[in-house]
N, C-alpha and C positions, 0 to 999 in steps of 0.2 A: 463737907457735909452740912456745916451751919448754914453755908450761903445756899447750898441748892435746897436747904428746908426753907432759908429766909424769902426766898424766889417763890417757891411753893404756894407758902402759905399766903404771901403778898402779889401773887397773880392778879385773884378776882377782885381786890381791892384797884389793882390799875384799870381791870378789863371796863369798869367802870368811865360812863363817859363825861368827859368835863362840860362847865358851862363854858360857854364864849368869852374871850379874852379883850373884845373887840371892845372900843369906847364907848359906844352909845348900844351896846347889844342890850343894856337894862336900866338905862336913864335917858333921859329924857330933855328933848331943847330947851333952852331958856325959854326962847321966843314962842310963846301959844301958840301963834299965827303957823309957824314954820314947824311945828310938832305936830298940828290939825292935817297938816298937807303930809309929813310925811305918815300918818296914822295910818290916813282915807290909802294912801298910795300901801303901805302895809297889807291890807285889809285882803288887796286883791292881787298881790301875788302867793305863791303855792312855793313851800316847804317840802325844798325839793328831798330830804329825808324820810318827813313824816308822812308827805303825797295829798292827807285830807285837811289838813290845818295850813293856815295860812302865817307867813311869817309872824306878821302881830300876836299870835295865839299858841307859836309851838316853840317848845325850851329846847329843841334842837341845838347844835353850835351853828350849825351852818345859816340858821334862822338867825341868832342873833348876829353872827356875822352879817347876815344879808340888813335886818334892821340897822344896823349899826352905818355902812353903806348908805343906807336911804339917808340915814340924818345925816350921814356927813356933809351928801351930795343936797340935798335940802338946805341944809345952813351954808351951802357953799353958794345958793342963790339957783342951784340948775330947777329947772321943770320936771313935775312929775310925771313926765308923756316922756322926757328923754331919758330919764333914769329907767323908766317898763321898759322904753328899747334899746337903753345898753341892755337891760338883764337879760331880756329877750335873745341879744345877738348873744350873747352869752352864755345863755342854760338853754336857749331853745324856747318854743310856743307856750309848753308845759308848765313856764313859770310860772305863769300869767292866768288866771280866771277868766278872764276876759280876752278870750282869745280874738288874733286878727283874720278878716279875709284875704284869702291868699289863695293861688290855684291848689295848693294840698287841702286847705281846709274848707272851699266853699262849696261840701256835698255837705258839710257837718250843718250849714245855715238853708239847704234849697232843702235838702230829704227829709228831712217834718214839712216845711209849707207844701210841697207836693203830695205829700201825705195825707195830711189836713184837708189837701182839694179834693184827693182822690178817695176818702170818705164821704165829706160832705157830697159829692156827684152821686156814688154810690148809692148812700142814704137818699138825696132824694130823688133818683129814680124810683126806687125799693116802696117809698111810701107815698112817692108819687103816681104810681102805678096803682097802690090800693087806694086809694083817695078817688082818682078816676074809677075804678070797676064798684066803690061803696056810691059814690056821685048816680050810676046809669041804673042800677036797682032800685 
């Protein structure tokens, strides 16, 4: 009876979520240089928990696991382009802010500039048309 109250009542106390256990999830490189690179690289992947903050910006675990990641692989000397595409192979596109072209993703890049054309034509037929019939009055 004690332990199924002690359970009980220290449920919502567990349901709660931990911070990241991960080494560099909340500190930071020696090296300026190699902290600035993995910052900027930070900045612009997506927190695959939180969806609208970016790892740098979200107390997620799984963010500071993933910052923590960056700097490893940063102070380990690798590039900030190979670390986006391990993660990329990894989590998928959705990591990323800055998504690639790819045959899935390149309507995401043409269908606004076609967009865009097929207004501006639109438009100046529209007031191209009254600009002639204002012109012959």
């Amino acid at each position: 009876m004690v332990l199924a109250l002690g359970l009980a009542t220290g449920t919502p106390g567990m349901a709660q979520e931990e911070r990241s256990t991960a080494p560099y999830a909340y500190r930071q490189l020696d090296d300026p240089a190699k902290e600035e690179q993995a910052q900027d690289l930070m900045e612009t992947l997506r927190c695959l928990q939180c969806q609208g903050q970016s790892i740098a910006d979200s107390d997620a675990p799984i963010a500071g696991s993933m910052r923590s990641l960056v700097r490893e692989r940063i102070a380990a000397g690798e590039e900030p382009e190979a670390i986006r595409s391990w993660l990329i192979e990894r989590y998928g596109d959705y990591v990323s802010y800055a998504p690639r072209i790819t045959g899935l993703t390149w309507p995401l890049f043409a269908v606004p500039a076609v967009l865009v054309l097929l207004a501006f034509l639109l438009l100046r037929r529209r007031f191209g048309a009254k600009a002639d019939e204002g012109g012959e009055a």
